[in-house]
C-alpha positions as CSV (number, residue, x, y, z in Angstrom):
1,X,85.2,-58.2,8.6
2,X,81.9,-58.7,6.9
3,X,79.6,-54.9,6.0
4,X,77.2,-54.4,8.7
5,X,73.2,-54.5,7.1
6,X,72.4,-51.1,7.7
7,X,68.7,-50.3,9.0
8,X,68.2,-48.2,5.4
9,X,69.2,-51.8,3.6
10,X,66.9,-54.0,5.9
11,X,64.2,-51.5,5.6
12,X,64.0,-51.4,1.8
13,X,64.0,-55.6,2.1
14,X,61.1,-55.3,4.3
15,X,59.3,-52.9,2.0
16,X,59.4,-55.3,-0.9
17,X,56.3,-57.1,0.4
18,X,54.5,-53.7,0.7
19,X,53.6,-50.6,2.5
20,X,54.0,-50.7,6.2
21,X,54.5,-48.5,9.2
22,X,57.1,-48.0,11.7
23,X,56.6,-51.3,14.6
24,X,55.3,-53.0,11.8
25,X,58.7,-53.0,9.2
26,X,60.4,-53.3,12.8
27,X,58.6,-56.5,13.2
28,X,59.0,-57.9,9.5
29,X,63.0,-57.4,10.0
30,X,62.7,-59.6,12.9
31,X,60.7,-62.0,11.4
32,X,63.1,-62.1,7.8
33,X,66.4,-62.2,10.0
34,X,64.6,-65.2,12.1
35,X,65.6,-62.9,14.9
36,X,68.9,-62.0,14.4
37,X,68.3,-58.7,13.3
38,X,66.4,-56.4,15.5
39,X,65.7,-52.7,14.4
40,X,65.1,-49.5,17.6
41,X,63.1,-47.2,16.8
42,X,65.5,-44.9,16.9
43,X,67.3,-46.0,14.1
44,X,64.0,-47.0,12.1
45,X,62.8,-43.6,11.8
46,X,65.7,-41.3,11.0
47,X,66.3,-44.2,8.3
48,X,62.8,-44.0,6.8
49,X,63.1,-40.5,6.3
50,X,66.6,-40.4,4.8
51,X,65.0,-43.3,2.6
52,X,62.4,-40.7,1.8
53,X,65.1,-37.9,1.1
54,X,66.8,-40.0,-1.6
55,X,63.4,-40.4,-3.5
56,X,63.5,-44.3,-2.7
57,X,60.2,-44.2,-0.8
58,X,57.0,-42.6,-0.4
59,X,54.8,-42.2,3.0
60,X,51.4,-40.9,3.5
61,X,49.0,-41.0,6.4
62,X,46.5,-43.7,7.2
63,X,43.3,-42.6,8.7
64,X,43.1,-41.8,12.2
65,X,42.0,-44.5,14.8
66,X,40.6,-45.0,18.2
67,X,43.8,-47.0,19.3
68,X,46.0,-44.3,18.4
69,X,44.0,-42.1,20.4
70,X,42.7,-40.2,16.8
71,X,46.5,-40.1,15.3
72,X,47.0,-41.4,11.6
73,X,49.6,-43.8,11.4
74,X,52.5,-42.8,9.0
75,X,53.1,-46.0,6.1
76,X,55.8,-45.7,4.2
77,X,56.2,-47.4,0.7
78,X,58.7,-48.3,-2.0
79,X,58.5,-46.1,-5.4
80,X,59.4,-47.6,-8.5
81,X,63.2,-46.5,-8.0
82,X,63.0,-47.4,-4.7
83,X,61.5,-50.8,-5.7
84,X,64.6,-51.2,-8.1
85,X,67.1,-50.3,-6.1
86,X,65.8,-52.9,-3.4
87,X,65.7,-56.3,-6.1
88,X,68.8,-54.7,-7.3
89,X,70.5,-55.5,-3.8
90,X,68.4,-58.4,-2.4
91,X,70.7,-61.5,-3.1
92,X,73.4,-59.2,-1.0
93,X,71.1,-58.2,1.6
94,X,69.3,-61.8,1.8
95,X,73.0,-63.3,2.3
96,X,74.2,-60.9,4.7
97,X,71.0,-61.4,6.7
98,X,71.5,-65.2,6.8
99,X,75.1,-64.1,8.5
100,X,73.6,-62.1,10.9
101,X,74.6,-63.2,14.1
């Protein structure tokens, strides 16, 4: 049986084109896995902040907008370990996400 792509694994993929928040790293999972891997927020979140824990990314507030009804949106971004560790793993993660089924 092939290793399941955790949501820690496809997250730090989707942070290698840069900061995002939440729906939108959701989103860019979709769109890398041309649909076949699709991220709930409940995972997402839990897995940004372990992500956080192990010092392999950063987040910080956005200012607040209208839409949001005045709430900052939370981005989160690769560090330079972070950043490493991702390219370090991104042949594995880019073939296990053409496997995806």
């Amino acid at each position: 049986m092939d290793a399941p792509v955790t949501a820690k694994a496809a997250l730090l993929q989707a942070l290698i084109s840069g900061p995002g928040y939440g729906l939108d790293l959701i989103e860019r999972v979709k769109a890398q896995t041309k649909g076949k891997l699709s991220l709930g927020q409940g995972s997402v979140y839990p897995a940004l902040r372990e992500l956080e824990r192990e010092g392999l990314v950063e987040s910080y507030e956005a200012d607040p907008t209208p839409e949001r009804g005045g709430r900052p949106r939370r981005y989160y971004k690769l560090n330079a370990l972070g950043a490493k560790v991702a390219m370090e793993h991104r042949e594995v993660a880019l073939g296990l996400f053409a496997e995806v089924v």
